[in-house]
PDB file with one MODEL, atoms N, CA, C and O in Angstrom:
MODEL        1
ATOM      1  N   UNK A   1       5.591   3.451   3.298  1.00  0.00           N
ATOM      2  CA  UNK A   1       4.515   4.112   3.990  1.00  0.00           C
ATOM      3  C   UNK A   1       4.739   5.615   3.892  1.00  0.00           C
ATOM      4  O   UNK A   1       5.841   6.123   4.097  1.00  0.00           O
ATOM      5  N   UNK A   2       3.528   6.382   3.533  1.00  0.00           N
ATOM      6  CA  UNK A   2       3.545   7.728   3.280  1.00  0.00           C
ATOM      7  C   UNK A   2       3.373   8.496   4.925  1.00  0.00           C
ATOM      8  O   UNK A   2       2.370   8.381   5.630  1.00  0.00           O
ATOM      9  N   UNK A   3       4.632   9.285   5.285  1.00  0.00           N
ATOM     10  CA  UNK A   3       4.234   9.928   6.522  1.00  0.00           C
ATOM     11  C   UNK A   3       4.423  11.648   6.475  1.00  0.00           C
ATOM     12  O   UNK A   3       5.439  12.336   6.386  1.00  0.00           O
ATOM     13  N   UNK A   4       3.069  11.985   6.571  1.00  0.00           N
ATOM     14  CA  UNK A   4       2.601  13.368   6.396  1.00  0.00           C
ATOM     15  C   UNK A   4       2.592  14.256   8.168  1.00  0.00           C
ATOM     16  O   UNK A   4       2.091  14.036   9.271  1.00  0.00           O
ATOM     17  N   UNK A   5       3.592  15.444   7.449  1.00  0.00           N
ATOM     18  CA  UNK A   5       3.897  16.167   8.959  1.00  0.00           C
ATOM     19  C   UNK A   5       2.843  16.838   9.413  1.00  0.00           C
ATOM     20  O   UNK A   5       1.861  16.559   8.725  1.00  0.00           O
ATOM     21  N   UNK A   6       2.590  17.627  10.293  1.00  0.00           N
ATOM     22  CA  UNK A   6       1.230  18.205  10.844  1.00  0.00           C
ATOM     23  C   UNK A   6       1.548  18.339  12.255  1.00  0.00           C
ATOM     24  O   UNK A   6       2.409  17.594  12.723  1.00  0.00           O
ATOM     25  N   UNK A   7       0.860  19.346  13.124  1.00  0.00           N
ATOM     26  CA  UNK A   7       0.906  19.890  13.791  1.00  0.00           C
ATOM     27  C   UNK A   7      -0.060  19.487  14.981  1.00  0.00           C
ATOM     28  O   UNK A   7      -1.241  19.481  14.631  1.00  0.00           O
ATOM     29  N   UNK A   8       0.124  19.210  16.072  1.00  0.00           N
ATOM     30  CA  UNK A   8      -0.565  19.240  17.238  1.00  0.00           C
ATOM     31  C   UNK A   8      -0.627  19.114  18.541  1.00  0.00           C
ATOM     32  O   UNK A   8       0.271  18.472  19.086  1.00  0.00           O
ATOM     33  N   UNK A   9      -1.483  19.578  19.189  1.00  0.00           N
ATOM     34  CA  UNK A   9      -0.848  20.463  20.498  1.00  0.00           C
ATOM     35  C   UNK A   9      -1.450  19.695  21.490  1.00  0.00           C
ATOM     36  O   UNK A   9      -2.602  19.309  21.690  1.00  0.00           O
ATOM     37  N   UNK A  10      -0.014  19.525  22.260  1.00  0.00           N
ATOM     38  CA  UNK A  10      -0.514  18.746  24.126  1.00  0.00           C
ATOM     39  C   UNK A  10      -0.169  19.442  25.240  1.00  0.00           C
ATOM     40  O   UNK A  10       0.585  20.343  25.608  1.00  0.00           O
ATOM     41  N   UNK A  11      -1.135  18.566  25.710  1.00  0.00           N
ATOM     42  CA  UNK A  11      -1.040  19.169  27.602  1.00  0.00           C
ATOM     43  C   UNK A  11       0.329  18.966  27.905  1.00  0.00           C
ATOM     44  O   UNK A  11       0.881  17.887  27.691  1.00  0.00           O
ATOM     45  N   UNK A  12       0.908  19.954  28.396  1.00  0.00           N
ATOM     46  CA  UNK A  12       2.103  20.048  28.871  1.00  0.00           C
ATOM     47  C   UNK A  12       2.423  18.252  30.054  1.00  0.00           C
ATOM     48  O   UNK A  12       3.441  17.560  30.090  1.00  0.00           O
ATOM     49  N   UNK A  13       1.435  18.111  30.622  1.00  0.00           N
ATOM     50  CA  UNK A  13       1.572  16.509  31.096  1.00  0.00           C
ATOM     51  C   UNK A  13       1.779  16.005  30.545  1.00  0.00           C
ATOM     52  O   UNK A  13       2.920  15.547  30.590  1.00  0.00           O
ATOM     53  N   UNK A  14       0.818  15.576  29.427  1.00  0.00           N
ATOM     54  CA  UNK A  14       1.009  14.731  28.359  1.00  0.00           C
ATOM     55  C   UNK A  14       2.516  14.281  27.602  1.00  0.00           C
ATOM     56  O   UNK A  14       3.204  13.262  27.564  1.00  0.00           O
ATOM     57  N   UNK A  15       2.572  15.361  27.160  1.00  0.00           N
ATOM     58  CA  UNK A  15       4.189  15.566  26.797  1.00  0.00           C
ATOM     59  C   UNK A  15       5.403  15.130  27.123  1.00  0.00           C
ATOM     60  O   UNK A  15       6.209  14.533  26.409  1.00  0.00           O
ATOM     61  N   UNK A  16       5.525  15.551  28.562  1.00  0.00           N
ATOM     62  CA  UNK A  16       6.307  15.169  29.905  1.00  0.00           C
ATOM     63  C   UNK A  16       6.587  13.756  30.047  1.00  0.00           C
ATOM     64  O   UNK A  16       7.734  13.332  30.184  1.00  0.00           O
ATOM     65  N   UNK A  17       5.167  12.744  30.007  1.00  0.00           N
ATOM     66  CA  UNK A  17       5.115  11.765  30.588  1.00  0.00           C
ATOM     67  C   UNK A  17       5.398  11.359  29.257  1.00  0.00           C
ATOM     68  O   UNK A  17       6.236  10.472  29.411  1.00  0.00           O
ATOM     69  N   UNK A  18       5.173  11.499  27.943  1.00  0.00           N
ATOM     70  CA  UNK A  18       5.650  10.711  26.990  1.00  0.00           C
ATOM     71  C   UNK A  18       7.278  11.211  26.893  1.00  0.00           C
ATOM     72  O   UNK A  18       7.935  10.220  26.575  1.00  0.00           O
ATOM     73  N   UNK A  19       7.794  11.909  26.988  1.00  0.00           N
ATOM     74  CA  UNK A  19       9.458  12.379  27.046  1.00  0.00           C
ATOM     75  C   UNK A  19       9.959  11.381  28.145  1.00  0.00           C
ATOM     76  O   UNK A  19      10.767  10.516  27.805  1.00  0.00           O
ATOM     77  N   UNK A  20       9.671  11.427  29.013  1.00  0.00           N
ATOM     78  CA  UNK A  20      10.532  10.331  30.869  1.00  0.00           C
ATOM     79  C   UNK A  20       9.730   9.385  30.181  1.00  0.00           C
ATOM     80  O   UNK A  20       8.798   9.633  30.946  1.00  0.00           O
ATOM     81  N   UNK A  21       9.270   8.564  29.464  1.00  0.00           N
ATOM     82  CA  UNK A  21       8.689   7.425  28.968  1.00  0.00           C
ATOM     83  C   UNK A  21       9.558   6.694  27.993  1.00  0.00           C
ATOM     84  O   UNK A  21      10.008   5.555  28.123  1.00  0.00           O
ATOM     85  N   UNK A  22       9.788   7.837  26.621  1.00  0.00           N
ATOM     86  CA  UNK A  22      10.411   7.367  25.558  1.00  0.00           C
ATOM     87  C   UNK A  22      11.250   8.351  24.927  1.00  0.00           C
ATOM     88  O   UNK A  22      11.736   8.080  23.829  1.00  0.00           O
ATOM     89  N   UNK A  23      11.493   9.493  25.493  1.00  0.00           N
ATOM     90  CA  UNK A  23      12.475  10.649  25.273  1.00  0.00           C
ATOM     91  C   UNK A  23      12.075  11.136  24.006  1.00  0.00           C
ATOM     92  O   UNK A  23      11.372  10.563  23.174  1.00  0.00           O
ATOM     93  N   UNK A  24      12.669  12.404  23.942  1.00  0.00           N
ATOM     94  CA  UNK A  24      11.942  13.743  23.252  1.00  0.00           C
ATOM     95  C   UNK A  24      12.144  12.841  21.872  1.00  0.00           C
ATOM     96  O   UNK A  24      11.264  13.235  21.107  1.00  0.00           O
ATOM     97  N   UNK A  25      13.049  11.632  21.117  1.00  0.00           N
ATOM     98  CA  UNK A  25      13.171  12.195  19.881  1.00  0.00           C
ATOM     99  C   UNK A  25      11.881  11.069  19.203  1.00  0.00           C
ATOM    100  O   UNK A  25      11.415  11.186  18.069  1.00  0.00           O
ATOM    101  N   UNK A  26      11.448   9.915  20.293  1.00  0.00           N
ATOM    102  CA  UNK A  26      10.219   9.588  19.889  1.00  0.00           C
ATOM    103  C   UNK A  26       8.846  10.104  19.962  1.00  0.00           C
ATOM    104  O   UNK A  26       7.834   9.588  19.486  1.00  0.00           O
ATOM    105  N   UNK A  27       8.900  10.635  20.284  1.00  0.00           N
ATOM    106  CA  UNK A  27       7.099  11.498  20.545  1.00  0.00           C
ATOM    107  C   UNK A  27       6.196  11.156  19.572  1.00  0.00           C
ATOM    108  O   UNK A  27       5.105  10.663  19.858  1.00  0.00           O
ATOM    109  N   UNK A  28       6.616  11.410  18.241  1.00  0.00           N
ATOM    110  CA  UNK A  28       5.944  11.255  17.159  1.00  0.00           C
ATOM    111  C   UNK A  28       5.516   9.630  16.392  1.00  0.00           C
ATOM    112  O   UNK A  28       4.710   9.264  15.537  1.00  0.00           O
ATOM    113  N   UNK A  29       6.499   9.005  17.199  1.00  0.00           N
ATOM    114  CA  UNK A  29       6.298   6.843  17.004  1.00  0.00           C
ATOM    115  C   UNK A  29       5.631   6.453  17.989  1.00  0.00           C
ATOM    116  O   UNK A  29       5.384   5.248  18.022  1.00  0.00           O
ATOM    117  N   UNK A  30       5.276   7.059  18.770  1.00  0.00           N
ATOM    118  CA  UNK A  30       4.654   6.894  20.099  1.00  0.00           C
ATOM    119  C   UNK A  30       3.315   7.209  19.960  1.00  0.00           C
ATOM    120  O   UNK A  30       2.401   6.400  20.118  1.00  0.00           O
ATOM    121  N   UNK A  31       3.181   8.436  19.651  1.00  0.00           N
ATOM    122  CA  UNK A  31       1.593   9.334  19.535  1.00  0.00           C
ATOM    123  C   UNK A  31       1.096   8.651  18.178  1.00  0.00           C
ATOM    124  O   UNK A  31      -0.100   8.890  18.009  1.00  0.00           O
ATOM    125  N   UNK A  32       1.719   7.782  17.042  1.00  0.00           N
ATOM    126  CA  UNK A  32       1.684   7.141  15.909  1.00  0.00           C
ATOM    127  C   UNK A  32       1.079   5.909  16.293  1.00  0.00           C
ATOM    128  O   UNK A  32       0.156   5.531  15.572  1.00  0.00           O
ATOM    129  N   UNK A  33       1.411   5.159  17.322  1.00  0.00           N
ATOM    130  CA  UNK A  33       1.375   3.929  17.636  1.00  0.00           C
ATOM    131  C   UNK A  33       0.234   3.948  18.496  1.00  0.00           C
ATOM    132  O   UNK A  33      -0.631   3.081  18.374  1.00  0.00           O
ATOM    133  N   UNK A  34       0.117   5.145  19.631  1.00  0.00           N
ATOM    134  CA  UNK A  34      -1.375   4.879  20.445  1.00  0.00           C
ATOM    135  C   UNK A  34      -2.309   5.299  19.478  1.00  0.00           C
ATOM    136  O   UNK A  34      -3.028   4.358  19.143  1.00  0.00           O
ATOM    137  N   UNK A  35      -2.590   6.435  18.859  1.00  0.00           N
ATOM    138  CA  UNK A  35      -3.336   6.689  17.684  1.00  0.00           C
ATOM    139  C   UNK A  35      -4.192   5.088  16.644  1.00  0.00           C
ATOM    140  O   UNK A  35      -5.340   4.784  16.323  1.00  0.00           O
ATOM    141  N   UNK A  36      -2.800   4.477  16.463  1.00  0.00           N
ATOM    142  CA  UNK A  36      -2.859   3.519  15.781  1.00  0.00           C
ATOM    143  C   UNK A  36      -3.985   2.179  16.358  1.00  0.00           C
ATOM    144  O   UNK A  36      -4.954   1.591  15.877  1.00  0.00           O
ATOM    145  N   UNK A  37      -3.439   2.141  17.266  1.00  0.00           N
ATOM    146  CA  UNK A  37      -4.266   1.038  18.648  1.00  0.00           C
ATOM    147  C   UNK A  37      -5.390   1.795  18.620  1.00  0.00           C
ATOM    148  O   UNK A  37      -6.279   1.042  18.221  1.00  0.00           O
ATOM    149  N   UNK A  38      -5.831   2.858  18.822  1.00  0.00           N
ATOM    150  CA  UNK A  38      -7.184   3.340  19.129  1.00  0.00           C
ATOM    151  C   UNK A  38      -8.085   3.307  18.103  1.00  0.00           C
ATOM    152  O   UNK A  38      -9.250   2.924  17.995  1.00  0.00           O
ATOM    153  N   UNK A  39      -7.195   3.848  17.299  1.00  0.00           N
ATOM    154  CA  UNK A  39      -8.229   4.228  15.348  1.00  0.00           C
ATOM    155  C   UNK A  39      -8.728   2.798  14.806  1.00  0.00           C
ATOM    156  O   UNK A  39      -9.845   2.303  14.650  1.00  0.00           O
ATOM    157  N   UNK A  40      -7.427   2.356  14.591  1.00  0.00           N
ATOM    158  CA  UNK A  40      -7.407   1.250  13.619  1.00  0.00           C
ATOM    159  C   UNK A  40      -7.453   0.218  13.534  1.00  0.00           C
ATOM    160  O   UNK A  40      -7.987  -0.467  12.662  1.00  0.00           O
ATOM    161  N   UNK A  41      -6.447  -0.306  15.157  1.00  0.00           N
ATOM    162  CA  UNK A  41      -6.386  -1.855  15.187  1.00  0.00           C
ATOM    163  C   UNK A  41      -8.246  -2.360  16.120  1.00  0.00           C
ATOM    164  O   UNK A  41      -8.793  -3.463  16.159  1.00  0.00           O
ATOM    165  N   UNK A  42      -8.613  -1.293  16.592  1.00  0.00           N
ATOM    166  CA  UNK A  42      -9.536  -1.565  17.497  1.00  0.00           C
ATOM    167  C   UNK A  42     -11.005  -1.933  16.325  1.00  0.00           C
ATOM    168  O   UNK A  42     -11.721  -2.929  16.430  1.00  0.00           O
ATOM    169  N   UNK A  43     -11.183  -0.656  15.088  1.00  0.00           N
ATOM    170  CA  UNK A  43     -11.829  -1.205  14.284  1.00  0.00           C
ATOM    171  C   UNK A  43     -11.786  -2.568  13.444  1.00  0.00           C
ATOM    172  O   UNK A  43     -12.804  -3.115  13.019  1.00  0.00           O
ATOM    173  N   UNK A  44     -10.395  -3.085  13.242  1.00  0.00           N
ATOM    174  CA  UNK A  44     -10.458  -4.377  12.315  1.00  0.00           C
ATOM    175  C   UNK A  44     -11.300  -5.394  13.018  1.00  0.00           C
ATOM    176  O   UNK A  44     -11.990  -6.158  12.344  1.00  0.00           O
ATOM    177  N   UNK A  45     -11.294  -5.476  14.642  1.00  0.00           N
ATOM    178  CA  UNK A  45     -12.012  -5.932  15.178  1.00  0.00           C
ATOM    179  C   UNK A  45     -13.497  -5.897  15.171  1.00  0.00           C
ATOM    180  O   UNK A  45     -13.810  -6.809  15.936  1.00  0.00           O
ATOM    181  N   UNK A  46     -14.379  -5.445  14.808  1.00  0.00           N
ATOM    182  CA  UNK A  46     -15.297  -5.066  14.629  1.00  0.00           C
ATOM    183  C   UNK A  46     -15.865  -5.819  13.549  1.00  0.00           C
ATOM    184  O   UNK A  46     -15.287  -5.950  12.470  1.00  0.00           O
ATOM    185  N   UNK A  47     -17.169  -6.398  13.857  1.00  0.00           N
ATOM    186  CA  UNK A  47     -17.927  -6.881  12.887  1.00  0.00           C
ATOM    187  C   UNK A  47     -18.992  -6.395  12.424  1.00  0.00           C
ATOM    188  O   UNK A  47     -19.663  -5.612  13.096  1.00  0.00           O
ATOM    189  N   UNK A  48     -19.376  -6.807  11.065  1.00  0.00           N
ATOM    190  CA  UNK A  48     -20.754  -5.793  10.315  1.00  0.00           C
ATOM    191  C   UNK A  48     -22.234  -6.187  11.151  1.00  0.00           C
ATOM    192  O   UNK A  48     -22.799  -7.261  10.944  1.00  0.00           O
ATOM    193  N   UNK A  49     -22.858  -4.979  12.288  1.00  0.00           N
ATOM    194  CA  UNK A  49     -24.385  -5.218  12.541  1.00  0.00           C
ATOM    195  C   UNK A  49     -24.110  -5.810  13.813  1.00  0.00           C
ATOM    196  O   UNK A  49     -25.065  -6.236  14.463  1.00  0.00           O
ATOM    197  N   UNK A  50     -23.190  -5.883  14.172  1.00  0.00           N
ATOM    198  CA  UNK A  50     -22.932  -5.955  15.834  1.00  0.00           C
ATOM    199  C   UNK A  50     -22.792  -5.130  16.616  1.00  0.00           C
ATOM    200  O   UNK A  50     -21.887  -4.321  16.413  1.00  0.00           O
ATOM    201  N   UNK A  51     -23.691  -4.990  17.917  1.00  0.00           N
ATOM    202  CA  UNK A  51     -23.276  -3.667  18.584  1.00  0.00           C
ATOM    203  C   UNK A  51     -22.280  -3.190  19.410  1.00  0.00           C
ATOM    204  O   UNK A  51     -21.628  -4.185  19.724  1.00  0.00           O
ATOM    205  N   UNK A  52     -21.889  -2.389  19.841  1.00  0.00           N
ATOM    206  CA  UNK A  52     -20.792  -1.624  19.953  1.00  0.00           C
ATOM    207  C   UNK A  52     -20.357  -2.712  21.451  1.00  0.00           C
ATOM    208  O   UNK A  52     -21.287  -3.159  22.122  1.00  0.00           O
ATOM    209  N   UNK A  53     -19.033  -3.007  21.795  1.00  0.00           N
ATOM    210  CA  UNK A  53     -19.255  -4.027  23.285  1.00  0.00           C
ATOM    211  C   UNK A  53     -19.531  -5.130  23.522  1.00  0.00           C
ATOM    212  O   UNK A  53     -19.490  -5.685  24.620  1.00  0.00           O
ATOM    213  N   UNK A  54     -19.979  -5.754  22.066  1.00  0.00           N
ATOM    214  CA  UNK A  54     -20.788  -6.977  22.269  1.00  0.00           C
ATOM    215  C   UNK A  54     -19.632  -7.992  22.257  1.00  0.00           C
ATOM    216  O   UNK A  54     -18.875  -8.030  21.287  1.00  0.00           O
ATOM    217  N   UNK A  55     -19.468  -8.855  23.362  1.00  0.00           N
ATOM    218  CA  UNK A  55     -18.473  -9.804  22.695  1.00  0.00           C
ATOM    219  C   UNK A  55     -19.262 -11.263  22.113  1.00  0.00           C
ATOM    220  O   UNK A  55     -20.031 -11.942  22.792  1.00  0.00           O
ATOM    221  N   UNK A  56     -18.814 -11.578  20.526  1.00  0.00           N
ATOM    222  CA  UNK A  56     -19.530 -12.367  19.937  1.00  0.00           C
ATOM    223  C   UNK A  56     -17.698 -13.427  19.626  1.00  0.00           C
ATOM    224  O   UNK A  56     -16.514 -13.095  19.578  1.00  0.00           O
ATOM    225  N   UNK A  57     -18.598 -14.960  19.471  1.00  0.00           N
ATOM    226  CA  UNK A  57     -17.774 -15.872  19.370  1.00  0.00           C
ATOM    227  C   UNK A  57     -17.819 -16.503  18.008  1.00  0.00           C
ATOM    228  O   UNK A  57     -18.946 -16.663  17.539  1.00  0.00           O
ATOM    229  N   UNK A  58     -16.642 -16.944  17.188  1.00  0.00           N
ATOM    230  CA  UNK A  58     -16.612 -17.170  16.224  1.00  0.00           C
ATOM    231  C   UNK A  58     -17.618 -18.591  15.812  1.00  0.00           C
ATOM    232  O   UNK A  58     -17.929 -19.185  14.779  1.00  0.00           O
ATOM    233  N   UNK A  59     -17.832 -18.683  16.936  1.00  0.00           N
ATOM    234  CA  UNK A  59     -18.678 -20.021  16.536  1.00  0.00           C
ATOM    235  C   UNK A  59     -19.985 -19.765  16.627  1.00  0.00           C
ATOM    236  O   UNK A  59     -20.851 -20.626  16.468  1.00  0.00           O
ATOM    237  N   UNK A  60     -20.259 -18.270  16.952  1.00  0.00           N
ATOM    238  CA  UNK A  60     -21.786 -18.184  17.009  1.00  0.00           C
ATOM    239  C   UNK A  60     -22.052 -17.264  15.749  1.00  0.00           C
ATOM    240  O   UNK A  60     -23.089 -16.605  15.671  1.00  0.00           O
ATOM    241  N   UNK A  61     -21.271 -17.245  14.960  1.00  0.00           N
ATOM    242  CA  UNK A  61     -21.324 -16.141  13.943  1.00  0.00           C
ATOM    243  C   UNK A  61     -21.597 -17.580  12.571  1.00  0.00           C
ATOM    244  O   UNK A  61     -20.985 -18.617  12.315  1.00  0.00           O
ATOM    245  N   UNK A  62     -23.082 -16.758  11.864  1.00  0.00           N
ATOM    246  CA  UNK A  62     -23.396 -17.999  11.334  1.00  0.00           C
ATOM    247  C   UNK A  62     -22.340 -17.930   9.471  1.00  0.00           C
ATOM    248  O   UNK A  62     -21.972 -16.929   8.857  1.00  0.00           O
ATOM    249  N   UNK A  63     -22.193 -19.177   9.166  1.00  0.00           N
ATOM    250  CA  UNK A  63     -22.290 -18.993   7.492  1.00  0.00           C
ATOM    251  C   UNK A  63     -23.052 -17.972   6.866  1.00  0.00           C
ATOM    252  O   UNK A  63     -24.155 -17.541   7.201  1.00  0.00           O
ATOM    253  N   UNK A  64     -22.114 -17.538   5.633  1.00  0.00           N
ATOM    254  CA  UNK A  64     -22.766 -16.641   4.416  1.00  0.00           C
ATOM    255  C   UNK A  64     -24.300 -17.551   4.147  1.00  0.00           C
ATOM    256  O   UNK A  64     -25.515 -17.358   4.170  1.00  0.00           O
ATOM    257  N   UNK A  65     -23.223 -18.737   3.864  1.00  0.00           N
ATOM    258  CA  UNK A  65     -24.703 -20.030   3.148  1.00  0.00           C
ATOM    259  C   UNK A  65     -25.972 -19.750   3.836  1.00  0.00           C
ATOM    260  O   UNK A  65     -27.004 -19.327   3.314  1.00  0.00           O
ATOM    261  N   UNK A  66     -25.727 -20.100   5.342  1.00  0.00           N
ATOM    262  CA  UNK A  66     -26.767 -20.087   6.241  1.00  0.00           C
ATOM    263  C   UNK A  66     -28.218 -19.178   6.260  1.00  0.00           C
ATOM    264  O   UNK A  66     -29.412 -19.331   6.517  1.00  0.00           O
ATOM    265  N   UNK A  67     -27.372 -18.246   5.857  1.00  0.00           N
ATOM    266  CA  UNK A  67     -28.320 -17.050   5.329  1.00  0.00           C
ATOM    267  C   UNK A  67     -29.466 -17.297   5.198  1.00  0.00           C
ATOM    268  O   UNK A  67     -30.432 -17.343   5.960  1.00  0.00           O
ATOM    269  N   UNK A  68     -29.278 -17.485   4.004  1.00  0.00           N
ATOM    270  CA  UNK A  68     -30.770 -18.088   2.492  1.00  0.00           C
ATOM    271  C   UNK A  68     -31.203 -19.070   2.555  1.00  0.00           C
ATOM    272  O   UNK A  68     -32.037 -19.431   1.725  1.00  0.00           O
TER     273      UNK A  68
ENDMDL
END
């Protein structure tokens, strides 16, 4: 996995509570991992033409076949 450094700036709270949480030398596996949960794992969830909130059940989601 390619990990690219970069710069960015927190509320001094923020910070704090992630340091007494998981100490200064994780910050960056931490802010990696909620990032991660928010961005990414939350989209795989997501289906094509459904609206945003909707909770849909795999059994109401029809066949490709069904379609046509």
């Amino acid at each position: 996995m390619y990990m690219e450094k970069t710069t960015i700036i927190l509320r001094e709270d923020v910070k704090e509570a992630i340091e007494q949480e998981f100490g200064k030398r994780k910050i960056s596996s931490v802010i990696n991992e909620l990032l991660f949960r928010e961005l990414i794992a939350k989209q795989s969830g997501k289906m094509f033409g459904c609206l945003k909130g909707t909770k849909i059940k795999v059994k109401e989601v029809r066949e490709h076949h069904d379609r046509f």
